[in-house]
TIPA-20174 format. One line per field, with one value per residue (C-alpha): residue number from 0; x, y, z. Coordinates in nm, 2 decimals. Layout:
REM residues N
pos: NUM/...
px: X/...
py: Y/...
pz: Z/...
This chain:
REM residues 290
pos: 0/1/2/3/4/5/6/7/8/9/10/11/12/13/14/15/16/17/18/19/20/21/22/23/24/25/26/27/28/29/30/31/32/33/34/35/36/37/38/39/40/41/42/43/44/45/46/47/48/49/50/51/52/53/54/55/56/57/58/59/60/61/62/63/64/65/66/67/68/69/70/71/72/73/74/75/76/77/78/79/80/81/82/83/84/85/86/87/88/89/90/91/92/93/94/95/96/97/98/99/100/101/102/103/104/105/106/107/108/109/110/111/112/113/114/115/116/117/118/119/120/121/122/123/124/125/126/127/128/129/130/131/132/133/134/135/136/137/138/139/140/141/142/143/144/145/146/147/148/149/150/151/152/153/154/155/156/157/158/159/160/161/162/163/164/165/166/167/168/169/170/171/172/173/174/175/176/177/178/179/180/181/182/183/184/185/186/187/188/189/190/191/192/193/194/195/196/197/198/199/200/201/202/203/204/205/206/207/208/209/210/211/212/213/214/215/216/217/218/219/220/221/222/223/224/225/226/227/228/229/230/231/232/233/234/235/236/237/238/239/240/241/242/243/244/245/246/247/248/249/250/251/252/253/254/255/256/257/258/259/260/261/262/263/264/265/266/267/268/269/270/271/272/273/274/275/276/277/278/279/280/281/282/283/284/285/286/287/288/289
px: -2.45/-2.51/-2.25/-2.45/-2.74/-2.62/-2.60/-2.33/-2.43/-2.61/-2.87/-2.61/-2.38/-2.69/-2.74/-2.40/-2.43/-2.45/-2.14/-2.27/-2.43/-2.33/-2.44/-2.39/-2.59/-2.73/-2.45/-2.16/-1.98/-2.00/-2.13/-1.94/-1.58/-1.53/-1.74/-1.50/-1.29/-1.62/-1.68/-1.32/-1.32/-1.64/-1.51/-1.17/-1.50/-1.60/-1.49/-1.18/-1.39/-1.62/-1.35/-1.18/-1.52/-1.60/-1.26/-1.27/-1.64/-1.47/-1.24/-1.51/-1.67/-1.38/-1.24/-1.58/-1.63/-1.25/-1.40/-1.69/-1.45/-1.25/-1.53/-1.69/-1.34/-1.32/-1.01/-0.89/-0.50/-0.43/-0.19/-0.02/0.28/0.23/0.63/0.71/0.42/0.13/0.09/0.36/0.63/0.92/0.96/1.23/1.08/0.73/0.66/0.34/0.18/-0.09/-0.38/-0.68/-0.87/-1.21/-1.50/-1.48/-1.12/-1.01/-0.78/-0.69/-0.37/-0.20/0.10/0.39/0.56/0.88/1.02/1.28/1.68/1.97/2.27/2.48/2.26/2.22/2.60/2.61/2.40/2.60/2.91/2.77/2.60/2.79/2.90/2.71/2.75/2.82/2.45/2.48/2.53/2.35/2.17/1.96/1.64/1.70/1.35/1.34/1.71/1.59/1.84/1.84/2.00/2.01/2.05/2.06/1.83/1.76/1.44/1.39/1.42/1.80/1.72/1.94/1.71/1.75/1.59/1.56/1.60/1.50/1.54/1.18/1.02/1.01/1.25/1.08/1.11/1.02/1.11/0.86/0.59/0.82/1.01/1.37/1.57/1.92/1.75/1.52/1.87/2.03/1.69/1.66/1.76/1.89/2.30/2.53/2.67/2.95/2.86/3.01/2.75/2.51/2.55/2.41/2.05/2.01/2.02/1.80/1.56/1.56/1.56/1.25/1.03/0.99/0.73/0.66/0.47/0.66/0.47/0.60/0.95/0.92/0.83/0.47/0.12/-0.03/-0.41/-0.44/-0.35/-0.35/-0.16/0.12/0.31/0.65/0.64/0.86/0.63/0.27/0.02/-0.21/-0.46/-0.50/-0.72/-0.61/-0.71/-0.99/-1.02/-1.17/-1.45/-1.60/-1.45/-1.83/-1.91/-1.61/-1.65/-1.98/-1.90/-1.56/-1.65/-1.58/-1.22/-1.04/-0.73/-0.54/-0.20/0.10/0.27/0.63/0.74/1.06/1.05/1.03/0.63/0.43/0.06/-0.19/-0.48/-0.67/-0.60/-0.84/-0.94/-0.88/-1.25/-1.34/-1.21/-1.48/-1.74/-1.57/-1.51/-1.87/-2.00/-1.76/-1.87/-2.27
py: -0.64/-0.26/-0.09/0.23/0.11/0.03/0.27/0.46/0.45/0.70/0.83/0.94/1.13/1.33/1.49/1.62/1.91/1.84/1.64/1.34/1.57/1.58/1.70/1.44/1.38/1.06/1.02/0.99/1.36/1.55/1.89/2.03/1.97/2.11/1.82/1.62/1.96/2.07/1.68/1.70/2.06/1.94/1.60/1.79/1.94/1.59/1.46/1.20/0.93/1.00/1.05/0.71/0.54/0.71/0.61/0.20/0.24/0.38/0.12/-0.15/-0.08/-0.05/-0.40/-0.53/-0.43/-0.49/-0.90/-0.82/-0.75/-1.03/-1.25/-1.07/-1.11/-0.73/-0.61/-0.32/-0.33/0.03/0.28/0.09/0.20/0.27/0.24/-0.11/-0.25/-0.32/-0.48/-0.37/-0.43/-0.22/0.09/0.31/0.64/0.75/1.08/1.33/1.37/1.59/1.69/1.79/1.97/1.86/1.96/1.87/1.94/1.65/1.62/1.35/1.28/1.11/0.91/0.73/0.42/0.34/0.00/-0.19/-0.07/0.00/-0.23/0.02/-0.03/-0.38/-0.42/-0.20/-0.47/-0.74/-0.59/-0.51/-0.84/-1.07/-1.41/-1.72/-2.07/-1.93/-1.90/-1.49/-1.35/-1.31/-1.56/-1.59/-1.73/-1.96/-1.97/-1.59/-1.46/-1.21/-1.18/-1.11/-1.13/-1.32/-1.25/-1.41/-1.29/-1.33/-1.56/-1.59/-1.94/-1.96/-2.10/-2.02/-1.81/-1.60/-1.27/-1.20/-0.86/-0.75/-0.44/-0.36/-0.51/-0.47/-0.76/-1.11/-1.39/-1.67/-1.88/-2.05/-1.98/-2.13/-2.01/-1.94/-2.14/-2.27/-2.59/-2.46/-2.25/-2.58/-2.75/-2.49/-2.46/-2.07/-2.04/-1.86/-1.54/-1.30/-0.93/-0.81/-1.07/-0.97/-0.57/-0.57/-0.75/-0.58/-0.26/-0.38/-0.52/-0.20/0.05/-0.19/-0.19/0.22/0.15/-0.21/-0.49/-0.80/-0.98/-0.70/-0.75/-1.14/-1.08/-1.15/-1.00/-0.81/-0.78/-0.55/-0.15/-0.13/-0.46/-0.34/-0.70/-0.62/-0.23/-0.01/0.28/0.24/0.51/0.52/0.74/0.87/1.03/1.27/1.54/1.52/1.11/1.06/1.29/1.16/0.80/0.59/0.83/0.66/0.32/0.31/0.41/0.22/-0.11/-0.15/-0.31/-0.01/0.10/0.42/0.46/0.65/0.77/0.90/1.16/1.19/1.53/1.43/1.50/1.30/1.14/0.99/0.84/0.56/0.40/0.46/0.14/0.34/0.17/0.40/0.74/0.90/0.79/0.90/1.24/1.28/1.18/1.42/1.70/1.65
pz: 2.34/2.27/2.46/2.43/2.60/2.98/3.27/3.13/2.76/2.51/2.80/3.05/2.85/2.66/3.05/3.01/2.81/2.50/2.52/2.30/2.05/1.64/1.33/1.00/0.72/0.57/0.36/0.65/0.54/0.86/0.82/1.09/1.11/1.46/1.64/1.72/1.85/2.09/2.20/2.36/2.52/2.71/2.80/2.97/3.19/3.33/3.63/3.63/3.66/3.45/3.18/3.27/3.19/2.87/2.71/2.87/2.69/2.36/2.35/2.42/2.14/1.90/2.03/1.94/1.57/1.50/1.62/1.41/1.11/1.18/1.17/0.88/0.68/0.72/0.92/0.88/0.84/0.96/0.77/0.49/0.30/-0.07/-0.11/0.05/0.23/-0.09/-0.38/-0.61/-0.35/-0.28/-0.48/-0.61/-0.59/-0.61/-0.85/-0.85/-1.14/-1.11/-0.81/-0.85/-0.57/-0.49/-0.26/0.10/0.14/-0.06/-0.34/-0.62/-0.70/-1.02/-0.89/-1.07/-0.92/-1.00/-0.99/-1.07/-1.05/-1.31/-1.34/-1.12/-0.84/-0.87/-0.92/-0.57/-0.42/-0.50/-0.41/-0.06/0.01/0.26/0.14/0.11/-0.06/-0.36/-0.50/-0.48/-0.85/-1.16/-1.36/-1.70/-1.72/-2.05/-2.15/-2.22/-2.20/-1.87/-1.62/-1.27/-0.97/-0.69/-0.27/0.03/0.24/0.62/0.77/1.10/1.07/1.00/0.66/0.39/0.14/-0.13/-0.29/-0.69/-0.74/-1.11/-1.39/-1.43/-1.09/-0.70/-0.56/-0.51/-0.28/-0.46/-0.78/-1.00/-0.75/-0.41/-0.16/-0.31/-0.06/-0.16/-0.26/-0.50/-0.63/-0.73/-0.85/-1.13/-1.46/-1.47/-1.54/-1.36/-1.57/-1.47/-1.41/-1.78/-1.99/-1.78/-1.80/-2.12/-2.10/-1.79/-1.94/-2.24/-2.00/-1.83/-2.09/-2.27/-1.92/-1.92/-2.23/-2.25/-2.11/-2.07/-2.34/-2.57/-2.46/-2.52/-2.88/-2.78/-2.92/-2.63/-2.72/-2.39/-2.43/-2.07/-1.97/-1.70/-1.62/-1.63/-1.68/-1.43/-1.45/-1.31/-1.26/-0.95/-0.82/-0.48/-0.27/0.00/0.25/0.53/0.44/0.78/0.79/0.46/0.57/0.56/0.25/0.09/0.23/0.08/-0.29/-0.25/-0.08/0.29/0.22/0.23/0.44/0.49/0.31/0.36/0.09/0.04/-0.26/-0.40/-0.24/0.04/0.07/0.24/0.16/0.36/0.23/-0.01/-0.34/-0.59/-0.87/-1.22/-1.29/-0.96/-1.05/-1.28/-1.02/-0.73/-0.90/-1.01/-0.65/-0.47/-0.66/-0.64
């Protein structure tokens, strides 16, 4: 059904003013970034009801293209957080490296992620975690000599599950691609070390991760310059500024699976905007600036 179309629709509201007027372009930049400013003031000067139905519309129609993304495979999942909530997990501290002011009031950042911890942290960690059935504690992968650390966690099924946390990577919850439950603990084939043996290849591991992939750091041949498995320093561009007004500009260069991210600096700074695919950035760039 076309929500715009009924008695209360497109027809009604262009008798009021001017109220339902814009100005875009074909591309999806808006050309006046005071619409949305002027479409308020002169919906404050409709009547109460008038306002009440304009808003139930609104939200009509936005409940009805979130069910068309759903059923398109097309959600949108909001504001994300860059530092906890994506892809590379939870980070340590996230770093600006450069930005890069563009046309339309938007500017590119270059960001470092930082993951992994130091074996004074993790150390911390383990002191602070509450006690368990004696699964807590570090352990050494045999296969590779890597070591890691392990931690109860809390599900919210009561089950008794545990965390890795890693030098050179975001914590993870599961163990040779399962759930790390106590179980799975005393199934595998890691040993149990004491804090002193493990001090050392902790520090290697995380000294070696600032530089190299983990394929290097296994004594490997990495054919792939740009391979990042198992680095603690990843670059990432972002885009930030007025997002929103050049939002179905973006979408259409960028894919429609896109979502809004939040982004905290280690000053303290905070970002809002999208994540931009290296492969993306030279065309994004050169589009902005036609």
């Amino acid at each position: 059904m076309d929500l715009m179309s009924g008695p209360m629709g497109r027809q009604h509201f262009q008798r009021l003013g001017g109220v339902y007027s814009c100005s875009a372009d074909g591309t999806g930049r808006d050309q006046d970034g005071k619409t949305l400013k002027r479409f308020l003031n002169r919906v404050l000067g409709m009547s109460c009801r008038l306002q009440e139905t304009l808003f139930e519309l609104l939200a009509t129609h936005v409940a009805s293209m979130e069910a068309a993304d759903r059923r398109d495979g097309l959600p949108n999942q909001g504001v994300l957080s860059l530092n906890r909530g994506m892809r590379w997990g939870r980070l340590q501290q996230v770093t600006e490296l450069m930005a890069e002011n563009l046309p339309g009031a938007l500017v590119l950042r270059r960001l470092c992620l930082m993951r992994g911890m130091d074996f004074e942290e993790a150390s911390a960690m383990l002191e602070r975690a509450p006690e368990d059935q004696a699964m807590q504690g570090f352990y050494m992968r045999s296969k590779h000599e890597e070591v890691l650390l392990v931690l109860r966690r809390r599900t919210r099924d009561g089950q008794v599950a545990y965390q890795l946390v890693l030098p050179h990577d975001s914590p993870k919850t599961q163990l040779d691609g399962n759930s790390c439950t106590l179980a799975k603990m005393k199934q595998n084939s890691m040993r149990r070390i004491t804090p002193d043996a493990a001090k050392e290849h902790w520090t290697q591991q995380h000294r070696l991760s600032e530089t190299q992939c983990l394929h290097v750091q296994r004594g490997q041949n990495c054919g792939n310059r740009t391979c990042r498995s198992g680095k603690r320093f990843l670059e990432e561009t972002m885009l930030t500024g007025q997002v929103l007004v050049h939002w179905d500009f973006l979408c259409a260069l960028l894919g429609e699976k896109n979502s809004l991210v939040r982004c905290e600096l280690n000053t303290g700074a905070v970002l809002v905007g999208l994540v931009i695919p290296q492969d993306m950035v030279a065309r994004l760039r050169q589009s902005i600036l036609e």
